[in-house]
C-alpha positions, 0 to 999 in steps of 0.5 A, spaced: 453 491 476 460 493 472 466 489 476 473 492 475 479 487 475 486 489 477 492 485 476 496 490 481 494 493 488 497 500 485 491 500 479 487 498 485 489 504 489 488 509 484 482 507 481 479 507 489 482 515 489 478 516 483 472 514 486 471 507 482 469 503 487 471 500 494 478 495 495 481 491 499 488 492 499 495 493 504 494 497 509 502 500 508 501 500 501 495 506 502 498 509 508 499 516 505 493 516 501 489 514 508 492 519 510 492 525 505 485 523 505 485 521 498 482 515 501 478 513 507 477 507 510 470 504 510 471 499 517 477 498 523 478 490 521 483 488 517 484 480 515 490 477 517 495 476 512 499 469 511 505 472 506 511 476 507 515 480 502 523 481 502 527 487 500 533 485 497 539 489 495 546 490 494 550 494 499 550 500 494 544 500 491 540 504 497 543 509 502 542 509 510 538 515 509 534 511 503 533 505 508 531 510 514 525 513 509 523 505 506 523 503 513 519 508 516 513 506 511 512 500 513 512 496 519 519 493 520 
């Protein structure tokens, strides 16, 4: 059986969208493509996850309404 490796959830996630294989993967990552349709989700549970990721700016390089659209994306 081929296996398919990425070294990035983005390759992953396209390559799930063309019908390439099954993935696990963020679930905020895939959120509009799970809703577009352009995935499904094949199972309701979801593994805990032990990591965190921090966005760091400076005061001028993102907007409040930038902010406001980034925030709304992810669970914050």
């Amino acid at each position: 059986m081929p296996q398919l490796r990425f070294d990035t959830q983005l390759s992953a996630i396209n390559a799930a969208k063309a019908g390439l294989g099954v993935m696990l993967a963020s679930l905020p990552l895939c959120g509009a493509a799970l809703a577009s349709g352009d995935l499904i989700r094949l199972d309701e549970r979801s593994l805990p996850h032990h990591e965190s990721y921090w966005l760091l700016a400076g005061p001028n390089a993102i907007s409040r309404r930038e902010w406001t659209a980034l925030a709304a994306l992810v669970d914050v």
